[in-house]
C-alpha positions in Angstrom: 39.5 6.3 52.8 38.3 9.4 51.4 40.5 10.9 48.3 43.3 12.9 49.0 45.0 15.0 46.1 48.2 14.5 44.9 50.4 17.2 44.9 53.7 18.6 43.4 55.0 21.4 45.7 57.4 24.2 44.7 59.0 25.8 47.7 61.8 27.3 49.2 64.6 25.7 51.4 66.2 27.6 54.5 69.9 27.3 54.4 72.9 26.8 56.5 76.0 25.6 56.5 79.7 25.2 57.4 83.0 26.0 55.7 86.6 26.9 55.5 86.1 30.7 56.4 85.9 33.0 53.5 85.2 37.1 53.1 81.5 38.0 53.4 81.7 39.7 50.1 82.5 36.3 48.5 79.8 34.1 50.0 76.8 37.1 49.4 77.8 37.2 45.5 78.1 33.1 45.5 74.7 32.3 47.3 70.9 32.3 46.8 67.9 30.9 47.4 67.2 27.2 46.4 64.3 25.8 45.3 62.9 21.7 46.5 60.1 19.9 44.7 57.8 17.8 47.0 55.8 15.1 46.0 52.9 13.3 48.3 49.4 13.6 49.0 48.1 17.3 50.3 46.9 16.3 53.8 46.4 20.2 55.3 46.8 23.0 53.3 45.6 26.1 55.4 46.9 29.7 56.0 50.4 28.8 58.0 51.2 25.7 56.3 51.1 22.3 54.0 51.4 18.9 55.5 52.4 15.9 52.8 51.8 12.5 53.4 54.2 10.0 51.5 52.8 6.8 53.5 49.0 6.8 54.1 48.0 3.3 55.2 44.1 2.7 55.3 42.2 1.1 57.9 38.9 0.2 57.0 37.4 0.3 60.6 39.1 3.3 61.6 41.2 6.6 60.6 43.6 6.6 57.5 47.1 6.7 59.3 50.0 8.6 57.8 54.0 7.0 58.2 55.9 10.0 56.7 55.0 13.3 56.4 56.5 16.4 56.1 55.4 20.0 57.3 55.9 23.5 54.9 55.4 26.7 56.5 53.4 28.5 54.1 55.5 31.2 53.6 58.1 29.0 51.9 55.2 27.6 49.4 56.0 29.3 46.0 53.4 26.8 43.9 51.2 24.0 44.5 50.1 22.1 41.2 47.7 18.9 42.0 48.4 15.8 39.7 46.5 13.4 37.7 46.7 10.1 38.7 47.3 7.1 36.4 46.0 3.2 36.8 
């Protein structure tokens, strides 16, 4: 399998949600962007977006194969800061 970087990602989550109904004024002063942390090995990282892995089993006679992933559209990326690895 050839090495794949492990990755912390910084990014930001869309929102939405459901409530009791409240003024407009009250929910735009209450709200704001959150930000997620991702953790996985960088599989893609080109100009639209990241792919993770979180699940890479290796075949020896063929392709790695990934279980879980997860997609970031670029745009949502804020940081991207590859980590050491310990034994």
């Amino acid at each position: 399998m050839k090495e794949i970087d492990l990755v912390k990602v910084k990014w930001l989550d869309a929102q939405t949600g459901f409530a009791q109904a409240i003024p407009i004024s009250e929910f735009l002063e209450d709200f704001k962007p959150l930000y997620n942390y991702s953790v996985g090995q960088l599989l893609c990282n080109d100009k639209e977006k990241i792919i993770l892995g979180f699940l890479i089993m290796d075949d020896s006679d063929e392709d790695s194969l990934v279980k879980h992933w997860q997609l970031i559209p670029k745009g949502m990326v804020k940081e991207i800061t590859k980590l050491k690895e310990t034994r």
